[in-house]
VEXVOMAR-344882 format. One record per residue (C-alpha): x, y, z; residue number from 0; residue in three letters. Coordinates in steps of 0.05 Angstrom, whole numbers. Layout:
% residues N
+--------+--------+--------+-----+---------+
:      u :      v :      w : num : residuo :
+--------+--------+--------+-----+---------+
:      X :      Y :      Z : NUM :     ala :
...
+--------+--------+--------+-----+---------+
This chain:
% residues 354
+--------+--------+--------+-----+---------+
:      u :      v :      w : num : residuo :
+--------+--------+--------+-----+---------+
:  -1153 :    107 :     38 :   0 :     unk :
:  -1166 :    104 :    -39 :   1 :     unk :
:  -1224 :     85 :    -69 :   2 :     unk :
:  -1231 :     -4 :    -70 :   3 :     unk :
:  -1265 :    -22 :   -132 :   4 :     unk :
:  -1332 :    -61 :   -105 :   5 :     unk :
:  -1338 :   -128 :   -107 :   6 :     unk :
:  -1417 :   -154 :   -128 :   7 :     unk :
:  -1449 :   -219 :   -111 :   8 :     unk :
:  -1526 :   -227 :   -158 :   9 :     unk :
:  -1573 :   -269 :   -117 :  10 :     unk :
:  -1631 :   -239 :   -137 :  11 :     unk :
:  -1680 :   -202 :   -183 :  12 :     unk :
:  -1720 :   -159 :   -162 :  13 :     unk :
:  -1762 :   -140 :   -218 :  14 :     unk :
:  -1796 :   -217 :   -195 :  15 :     unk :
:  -1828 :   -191 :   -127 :  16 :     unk :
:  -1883 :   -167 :   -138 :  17 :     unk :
:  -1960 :   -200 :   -150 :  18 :     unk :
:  -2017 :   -184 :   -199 :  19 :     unk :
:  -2070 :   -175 :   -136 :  20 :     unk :
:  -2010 :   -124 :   -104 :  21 :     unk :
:  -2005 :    -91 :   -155 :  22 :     unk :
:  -2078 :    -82 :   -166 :  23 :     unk :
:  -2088 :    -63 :    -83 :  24 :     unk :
:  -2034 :     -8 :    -91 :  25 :     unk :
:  -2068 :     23 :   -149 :  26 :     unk :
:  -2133 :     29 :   -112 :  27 :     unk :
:  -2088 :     64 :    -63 :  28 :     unk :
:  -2060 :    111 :   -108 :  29 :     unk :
:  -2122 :    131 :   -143 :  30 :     unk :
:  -2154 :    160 :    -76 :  31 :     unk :
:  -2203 :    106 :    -82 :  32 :     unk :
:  -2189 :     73 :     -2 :  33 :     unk :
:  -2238 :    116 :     37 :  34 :     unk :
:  -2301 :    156 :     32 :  35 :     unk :
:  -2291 :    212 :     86 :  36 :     unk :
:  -2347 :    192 :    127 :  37 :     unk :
:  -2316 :    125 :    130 :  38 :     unk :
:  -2249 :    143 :    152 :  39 :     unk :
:  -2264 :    195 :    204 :  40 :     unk :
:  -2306 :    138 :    242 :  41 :     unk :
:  -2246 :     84 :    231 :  42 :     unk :
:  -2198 :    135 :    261 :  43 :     unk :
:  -2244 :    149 :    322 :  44 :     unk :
:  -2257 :     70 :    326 :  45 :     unk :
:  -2180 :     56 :    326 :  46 :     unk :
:  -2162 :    121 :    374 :  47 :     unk :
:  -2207 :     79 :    425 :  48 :     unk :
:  -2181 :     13 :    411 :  49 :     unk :
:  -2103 :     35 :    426 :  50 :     unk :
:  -2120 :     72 :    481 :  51 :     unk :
:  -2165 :     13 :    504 :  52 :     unk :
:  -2108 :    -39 :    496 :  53 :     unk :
:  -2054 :     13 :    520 :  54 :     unk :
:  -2017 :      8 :    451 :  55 :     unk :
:  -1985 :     61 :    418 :  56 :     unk :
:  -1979 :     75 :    336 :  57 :     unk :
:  -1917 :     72 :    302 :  58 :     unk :
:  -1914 :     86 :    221 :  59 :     unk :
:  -1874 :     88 :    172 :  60 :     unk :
:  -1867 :    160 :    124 :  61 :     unk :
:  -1891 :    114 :     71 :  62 :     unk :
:  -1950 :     93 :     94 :  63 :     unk :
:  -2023 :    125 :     92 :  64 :     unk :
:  -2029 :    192 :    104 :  65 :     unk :
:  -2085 :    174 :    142 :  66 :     unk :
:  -2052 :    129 :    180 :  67 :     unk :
:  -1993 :    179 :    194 :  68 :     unk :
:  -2047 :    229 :    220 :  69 :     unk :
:  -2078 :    170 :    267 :  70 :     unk :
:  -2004 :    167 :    299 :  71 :     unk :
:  -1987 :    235 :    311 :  72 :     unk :
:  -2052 :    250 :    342 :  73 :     unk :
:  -2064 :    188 :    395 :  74 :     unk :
:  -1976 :    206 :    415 :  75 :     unk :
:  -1940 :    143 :    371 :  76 :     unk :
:  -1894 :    157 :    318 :  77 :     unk :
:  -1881 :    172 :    253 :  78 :     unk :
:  -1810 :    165 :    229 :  79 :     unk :
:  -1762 :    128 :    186 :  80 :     unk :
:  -1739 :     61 :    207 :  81 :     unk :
:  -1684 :     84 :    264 :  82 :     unk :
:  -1733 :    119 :    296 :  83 :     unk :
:  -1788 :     78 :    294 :  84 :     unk :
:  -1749 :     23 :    325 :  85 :     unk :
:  -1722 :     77 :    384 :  86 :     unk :
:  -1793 :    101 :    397 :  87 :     unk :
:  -1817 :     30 :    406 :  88 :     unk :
:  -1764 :     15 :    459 :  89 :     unk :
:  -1772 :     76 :    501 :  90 :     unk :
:  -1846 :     76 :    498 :  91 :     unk :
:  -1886 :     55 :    560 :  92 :     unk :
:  -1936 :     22 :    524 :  93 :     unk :
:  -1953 :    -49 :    526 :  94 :     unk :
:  -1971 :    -63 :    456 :  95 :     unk :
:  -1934 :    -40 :    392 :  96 :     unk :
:  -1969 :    -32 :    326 :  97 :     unk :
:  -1927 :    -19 :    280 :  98 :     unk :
:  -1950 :      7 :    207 :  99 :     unk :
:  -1899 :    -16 :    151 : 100 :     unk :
:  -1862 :    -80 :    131 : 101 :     unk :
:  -1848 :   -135 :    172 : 102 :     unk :
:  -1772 :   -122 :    182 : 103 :     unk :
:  -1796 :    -68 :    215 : 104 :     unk :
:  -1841 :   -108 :    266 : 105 :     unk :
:  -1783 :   -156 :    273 : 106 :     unk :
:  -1735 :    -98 :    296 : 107 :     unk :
:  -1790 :    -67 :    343 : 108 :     unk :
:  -1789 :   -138 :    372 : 109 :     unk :
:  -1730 :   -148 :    377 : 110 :     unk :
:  -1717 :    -81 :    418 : 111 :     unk :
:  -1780 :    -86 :    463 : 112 :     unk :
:  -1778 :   -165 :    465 : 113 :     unk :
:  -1825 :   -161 :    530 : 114 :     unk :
:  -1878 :   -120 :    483 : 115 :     unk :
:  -1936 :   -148 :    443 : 116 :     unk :
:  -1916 :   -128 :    362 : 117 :     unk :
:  -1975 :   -130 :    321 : 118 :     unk :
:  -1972 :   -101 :    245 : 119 :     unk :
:  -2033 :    -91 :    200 : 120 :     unk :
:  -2014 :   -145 :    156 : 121 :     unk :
:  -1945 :   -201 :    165 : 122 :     unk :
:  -1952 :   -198 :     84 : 123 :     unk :
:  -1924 :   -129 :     77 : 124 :     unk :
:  -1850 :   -141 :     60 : 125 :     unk :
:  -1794 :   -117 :     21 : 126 :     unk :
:  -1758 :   -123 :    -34 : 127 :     unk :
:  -1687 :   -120 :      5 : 128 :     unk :
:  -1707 :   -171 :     49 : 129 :     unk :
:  -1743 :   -222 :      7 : 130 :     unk :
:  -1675 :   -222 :    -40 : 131 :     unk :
:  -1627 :   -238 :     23 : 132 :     unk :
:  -1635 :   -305 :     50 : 133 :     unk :
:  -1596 :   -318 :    111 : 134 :     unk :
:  -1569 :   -386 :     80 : 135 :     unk :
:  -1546 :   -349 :     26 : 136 :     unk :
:  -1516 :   -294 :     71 : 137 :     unk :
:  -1479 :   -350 :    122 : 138 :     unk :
:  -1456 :   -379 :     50 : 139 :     unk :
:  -1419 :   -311 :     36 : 140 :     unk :
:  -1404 :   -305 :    100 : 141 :     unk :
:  -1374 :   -369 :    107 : 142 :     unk :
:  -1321 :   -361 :     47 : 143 :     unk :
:  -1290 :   -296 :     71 : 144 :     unk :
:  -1291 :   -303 :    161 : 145 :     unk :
:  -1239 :   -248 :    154 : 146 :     unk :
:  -1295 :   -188 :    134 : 147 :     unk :
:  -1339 :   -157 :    186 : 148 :     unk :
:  -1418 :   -175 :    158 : 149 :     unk :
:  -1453 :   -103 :    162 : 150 :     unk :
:  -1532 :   -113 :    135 : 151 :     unk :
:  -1581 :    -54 :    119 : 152 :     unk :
:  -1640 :    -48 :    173 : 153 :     unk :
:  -1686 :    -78 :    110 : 154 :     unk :
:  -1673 :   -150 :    124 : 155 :     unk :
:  -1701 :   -203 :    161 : 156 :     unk :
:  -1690 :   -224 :    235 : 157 :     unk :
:  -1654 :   -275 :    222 : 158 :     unk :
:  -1600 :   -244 :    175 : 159 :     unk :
:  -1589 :   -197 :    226 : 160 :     unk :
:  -1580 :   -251 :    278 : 161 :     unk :
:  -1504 :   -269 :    230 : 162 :     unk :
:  -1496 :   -195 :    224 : 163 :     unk :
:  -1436 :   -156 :    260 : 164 :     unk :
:  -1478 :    -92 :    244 : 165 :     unk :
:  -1546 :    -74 :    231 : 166 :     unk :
:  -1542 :      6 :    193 : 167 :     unk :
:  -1600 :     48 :    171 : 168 :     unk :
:  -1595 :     96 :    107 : 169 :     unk :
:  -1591 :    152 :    170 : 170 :     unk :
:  -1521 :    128 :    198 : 171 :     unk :
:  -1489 :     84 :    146 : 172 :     unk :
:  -1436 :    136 :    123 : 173 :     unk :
:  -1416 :    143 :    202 : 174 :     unk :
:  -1419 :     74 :    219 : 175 :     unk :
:  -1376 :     49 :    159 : 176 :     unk :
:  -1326 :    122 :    173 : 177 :     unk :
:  -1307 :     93 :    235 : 178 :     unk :
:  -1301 :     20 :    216 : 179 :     unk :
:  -1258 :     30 :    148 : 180 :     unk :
:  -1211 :     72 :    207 : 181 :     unk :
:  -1203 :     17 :    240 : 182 :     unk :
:  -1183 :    -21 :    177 : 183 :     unk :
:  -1236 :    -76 :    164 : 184 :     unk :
:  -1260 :   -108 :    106 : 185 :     unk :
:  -1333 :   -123 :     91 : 186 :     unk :
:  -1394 :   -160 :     70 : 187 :     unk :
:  -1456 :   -107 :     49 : 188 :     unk :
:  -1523 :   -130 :     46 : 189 :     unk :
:  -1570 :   -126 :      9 : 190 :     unk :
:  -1575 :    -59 :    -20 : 191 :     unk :
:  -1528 :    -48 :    -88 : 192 :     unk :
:  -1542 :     25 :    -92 : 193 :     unk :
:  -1527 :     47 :    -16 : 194 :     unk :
:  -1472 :     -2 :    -10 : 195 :     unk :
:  -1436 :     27 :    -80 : 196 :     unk :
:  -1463 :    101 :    -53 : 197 :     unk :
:  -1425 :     77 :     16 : 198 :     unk :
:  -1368 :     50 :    -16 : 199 :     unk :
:  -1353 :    109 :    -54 : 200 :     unk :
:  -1364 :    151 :     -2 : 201 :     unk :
:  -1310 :    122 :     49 : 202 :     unk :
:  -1271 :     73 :     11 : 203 :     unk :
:  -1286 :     18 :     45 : 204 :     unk :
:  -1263 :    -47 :     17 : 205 :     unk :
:  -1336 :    -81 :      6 : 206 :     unk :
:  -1364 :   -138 :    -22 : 207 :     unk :
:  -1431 :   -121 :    -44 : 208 :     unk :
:  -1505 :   -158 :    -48 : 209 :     unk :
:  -1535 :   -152 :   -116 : 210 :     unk :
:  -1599 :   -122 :    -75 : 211 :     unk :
:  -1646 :    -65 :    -98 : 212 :     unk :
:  -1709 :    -35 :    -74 : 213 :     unk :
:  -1764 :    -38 :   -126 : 214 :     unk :
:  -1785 :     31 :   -116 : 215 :     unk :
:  -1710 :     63 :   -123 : 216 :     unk :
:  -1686 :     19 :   -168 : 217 :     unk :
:  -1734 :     50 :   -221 : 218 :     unk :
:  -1719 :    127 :   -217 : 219 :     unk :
:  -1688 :    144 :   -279 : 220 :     unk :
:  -1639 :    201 :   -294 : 221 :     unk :
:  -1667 :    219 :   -358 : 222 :     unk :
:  -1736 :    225 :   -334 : 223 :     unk :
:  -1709 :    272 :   -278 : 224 :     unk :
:  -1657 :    312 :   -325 : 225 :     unk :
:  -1731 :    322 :   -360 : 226 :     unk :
:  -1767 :    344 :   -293 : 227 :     unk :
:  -1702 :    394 :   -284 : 228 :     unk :
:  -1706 :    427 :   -343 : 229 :     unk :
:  -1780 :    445 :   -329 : 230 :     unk :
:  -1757 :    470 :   -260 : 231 :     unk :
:  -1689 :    495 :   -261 : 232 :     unk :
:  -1693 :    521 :   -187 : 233 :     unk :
:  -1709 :    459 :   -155 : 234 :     unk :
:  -1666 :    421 :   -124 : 235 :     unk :
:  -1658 :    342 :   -130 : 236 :     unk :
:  -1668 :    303 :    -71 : 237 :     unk :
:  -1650 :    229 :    -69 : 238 :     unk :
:  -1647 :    164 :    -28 : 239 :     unk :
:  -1586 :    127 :    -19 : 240 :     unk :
:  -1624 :     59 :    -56 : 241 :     unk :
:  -1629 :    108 :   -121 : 242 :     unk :
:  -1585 :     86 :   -181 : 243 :     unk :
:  -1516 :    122 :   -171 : 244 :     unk :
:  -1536 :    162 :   -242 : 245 :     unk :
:  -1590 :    190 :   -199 : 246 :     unk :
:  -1552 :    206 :   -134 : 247 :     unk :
:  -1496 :    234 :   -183 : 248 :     unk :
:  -1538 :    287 :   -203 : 249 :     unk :
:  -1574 :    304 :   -137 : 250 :     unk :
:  -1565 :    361 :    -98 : 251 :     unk :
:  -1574 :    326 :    -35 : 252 :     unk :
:  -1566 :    248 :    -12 : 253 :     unk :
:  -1601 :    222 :     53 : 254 :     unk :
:  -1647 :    176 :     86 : 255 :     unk :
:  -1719 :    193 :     90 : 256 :     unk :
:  -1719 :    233 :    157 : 257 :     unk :
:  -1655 :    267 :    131 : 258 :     unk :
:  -1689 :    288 :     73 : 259 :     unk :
:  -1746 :    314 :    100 : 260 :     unk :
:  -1707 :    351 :    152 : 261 :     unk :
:  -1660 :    387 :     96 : 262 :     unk :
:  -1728 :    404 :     56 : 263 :     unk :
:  -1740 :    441 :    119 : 264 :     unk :
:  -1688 :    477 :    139 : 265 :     unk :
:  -1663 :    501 :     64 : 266 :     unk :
:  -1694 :    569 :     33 : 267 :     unk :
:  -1705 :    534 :    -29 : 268 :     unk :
:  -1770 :    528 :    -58 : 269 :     unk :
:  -1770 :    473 :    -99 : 270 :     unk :
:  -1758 :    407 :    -94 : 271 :     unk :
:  -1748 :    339 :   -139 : 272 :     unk :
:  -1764 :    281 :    -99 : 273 :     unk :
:  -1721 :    220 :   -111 : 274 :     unk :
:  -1755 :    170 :    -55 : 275 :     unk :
:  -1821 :    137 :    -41 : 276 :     unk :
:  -1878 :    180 :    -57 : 277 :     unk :
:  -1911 :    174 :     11 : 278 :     unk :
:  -1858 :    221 :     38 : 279 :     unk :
:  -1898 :    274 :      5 : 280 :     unk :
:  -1950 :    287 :     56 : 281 :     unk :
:  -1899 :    296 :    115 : 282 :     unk :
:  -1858 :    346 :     60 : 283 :     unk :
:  -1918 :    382 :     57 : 284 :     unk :
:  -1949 :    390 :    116 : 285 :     unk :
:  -1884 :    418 :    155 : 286 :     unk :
:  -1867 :    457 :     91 : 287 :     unk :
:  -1933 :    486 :     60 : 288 :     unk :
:  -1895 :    541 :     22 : 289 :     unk :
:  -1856 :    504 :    -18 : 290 :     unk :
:  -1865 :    451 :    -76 : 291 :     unk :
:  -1845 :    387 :    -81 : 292 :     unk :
:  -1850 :    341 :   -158 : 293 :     unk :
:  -1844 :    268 :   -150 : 294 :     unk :
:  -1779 :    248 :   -194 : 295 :     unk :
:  -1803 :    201 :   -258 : 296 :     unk :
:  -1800 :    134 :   -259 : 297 :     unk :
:  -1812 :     75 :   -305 : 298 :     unk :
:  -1805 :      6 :   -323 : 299 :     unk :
:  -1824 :    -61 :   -292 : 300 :     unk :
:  -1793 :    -59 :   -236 : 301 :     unk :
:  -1835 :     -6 :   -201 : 302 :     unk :
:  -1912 :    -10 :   -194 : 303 :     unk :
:  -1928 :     34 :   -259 : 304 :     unk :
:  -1907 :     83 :   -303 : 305 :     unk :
:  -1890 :    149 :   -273 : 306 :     unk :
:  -1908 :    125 :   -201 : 307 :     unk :
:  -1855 :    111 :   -135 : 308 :     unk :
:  -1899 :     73 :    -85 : 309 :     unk :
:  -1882 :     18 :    -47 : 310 :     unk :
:  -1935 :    -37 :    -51 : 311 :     unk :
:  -1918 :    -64 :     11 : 312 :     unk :
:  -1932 :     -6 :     41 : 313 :     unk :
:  -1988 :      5 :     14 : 314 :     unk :
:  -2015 :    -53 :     43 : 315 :     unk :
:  -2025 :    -27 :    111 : 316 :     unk :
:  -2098 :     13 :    118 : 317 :     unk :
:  -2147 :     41 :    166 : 318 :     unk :
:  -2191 :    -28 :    167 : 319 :     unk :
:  -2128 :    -82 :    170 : 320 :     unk :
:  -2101 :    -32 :    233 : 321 :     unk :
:  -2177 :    -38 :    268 : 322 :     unk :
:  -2185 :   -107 :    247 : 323 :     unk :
:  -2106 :   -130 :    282 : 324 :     unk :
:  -2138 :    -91 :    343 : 325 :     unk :
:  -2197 :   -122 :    354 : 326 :     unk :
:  -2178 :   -195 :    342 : 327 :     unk :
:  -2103 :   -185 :    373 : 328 :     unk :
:  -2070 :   -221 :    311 : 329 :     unk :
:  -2012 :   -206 :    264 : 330 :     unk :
:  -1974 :   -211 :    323 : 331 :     unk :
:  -1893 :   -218 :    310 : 332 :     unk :
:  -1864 :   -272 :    341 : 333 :     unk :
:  -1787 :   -296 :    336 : 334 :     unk :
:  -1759 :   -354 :    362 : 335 :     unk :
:  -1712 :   -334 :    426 : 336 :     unk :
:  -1646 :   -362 :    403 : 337 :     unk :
:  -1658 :   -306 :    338 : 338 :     unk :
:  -1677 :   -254 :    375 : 339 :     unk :
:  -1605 :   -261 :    427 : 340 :     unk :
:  -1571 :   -257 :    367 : 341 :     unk :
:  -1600 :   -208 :    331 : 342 :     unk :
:  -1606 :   -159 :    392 : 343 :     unk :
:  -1528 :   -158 :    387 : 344 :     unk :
:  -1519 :   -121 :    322 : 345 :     unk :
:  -1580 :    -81 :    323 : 346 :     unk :
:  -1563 :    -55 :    394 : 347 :     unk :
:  -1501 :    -40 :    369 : 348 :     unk :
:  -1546 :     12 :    318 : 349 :     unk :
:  -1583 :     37 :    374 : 350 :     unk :
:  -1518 :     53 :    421 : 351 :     unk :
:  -1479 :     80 :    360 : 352 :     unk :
:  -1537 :    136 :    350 : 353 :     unk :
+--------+--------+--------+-----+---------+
């Protein structure tokens, strides 16, 4: 099927997202400035005993705290992209669910394990994606073209998955949307611009596309990378699907987080250039301590600073919100049952397709 050229709808900037007192909490983080040793060693022992006290297990993000990363691995939760975060949290025996991230990614854990208790760090860690795709806005679209199947990226909200056909991660978009365009549908993509052109271009699929971006991704630039390459001709580019398509054209490889991390691993290559969210960087080099990983430039307004690829939501969860939601049982996720039905449908149709 040849290439459709894709169709864009703008509801949102994303440049607007993001607060003064964020942006002043995420540079504490990435200045090193969260902890004193001391102080974290004895939050980490305080929080292994509350989860094993309350019979919860851990589940974080790549992006989040190392720290917090370590705390998961070694009490048995998870650490993992979105796809498998939500899997763990369904198969896990535990009663209680704390998940480390954003809040879609509560939602989805509750949504799978709606018999669980879901409790995050913080409900105020969100996203980009999600805050730019309102499900009015999406029923709207949705609305004026009934014929199109409504496919949505994991990164949005429970209740635009509840009008979704599909839920995708960055993991199985390509093979989701493969075997759909065979069977010759026509689509809505939301909210992501980048994946969904990536996606388009990829399988032809005949897309309307959200005007969506991550404010992390969005702000990798090619020049600033062409730069990093020239400095290190033998590494090679590694990119997110949510990069600018000037990025992706130029990388060597293109996958989700997990996808990433597992072709970092299994390639004799010894450099890297690391087109995604900088807190990948301490699973890269922990399972790969021989070779070297750069963080890819970035810059302008979109992103958090100059020559930095955090996400601030992220950044929000730490070692004292994660003892704090565990001793007072709050930041619990709650959805409203009629939501939750519907949403179950399209993201159990993610969970069966895997």
């Amino acid at each position: 099927m040849g290439a459709q050229a894709p169709k864009t709808i703008n509801y949102m900037d994303s440049n607007n997202f993001i607060s003064k007192s964020l942006r002043q909490e995420h540079l504490k983080k990435i200045s090193g400035l969260r902890y004193e040793d001391e102080e974290k060693y004895e939050l980490q022992s305080e929080i292994r005993n509350l989860l094993k006290k309350n019979n919860a297990s851990l589940i974080a993000h790549y992006y989040t705290d190392p720290s917090i990363q370590d705390l998961a691995l070694d009490t048995n939760g998870c650490v993992a992209d979105s796809l498998d975060m939500a899997k763990f949290g369904a198969i896990t025996e535990s009663d209680t669910l704390v998940v480390c991230g954003v809040k879609f990614m509560g939602e989805t854990a509750k949504i799978l394990s709606p018999k669980k208790t879901v409790l995050m760090p913080t409900l105020e860690a969100t996203c980009s994606l999600d805050l730019g795709c309102k499900v009015e806005d999406l029923q709207l679209l949705k609305d004026q073209h009934p014929d199109r199947k409504v496919i949505v990226y994991a990164n949005t909200s429970a209740e635009v998955k509840s009008i979704a056909d599909w839920v995708v991660t960055s993991s199985i978009a390509l093979d989701v949307m493969d075997r759909l365009v065979s069977e010759g549908k026509k689509f809505i993509w939301a909210p992501d611009k980048h994946l969904g052109n990536y996606i388009q271009k990829e399988t032809g699929a005949d897309m309307i596309i959200w005007e969506g971006s991550c404010v992390v991704h969005e702000e990798f630039k090619l020049e600033g990378i062409m730069n990093l390459k020239y400095l290190h001709s033998d590494a090679l580019i590694l990119a997110h699907p949510e990069c600018p398509d000037k990025v992706l054209n130029i990388s060597d490889f293109v996958g989700s987080t997990s996808q990433i991390l597992n072709f970092a691993k299994k390639t004799d290559n010894l450099k890297f250039i690391i087109a995604t969210d900088a807190g990948i960087f301490h699973q890269l080099t922990l399972q790969n301590p021989n070779k070297e990983f750069f963080q890819a430039p970035t810059s302008g307004k979109g992103a958090t600073c100059i020559s930095c690829a955090y996400c601030p939501w992220m950044g929000m969860n730490d070692l004292f919100k994660l003892r704090d939601t565990l001793v007072n049982k709050n930041n619990e996720i709650s959805l409203e049952e009629n939501i939750l039905d519907k949403a179950q449908k399209s993201v159990k149709r993610m969970i069966d397709f895997v």
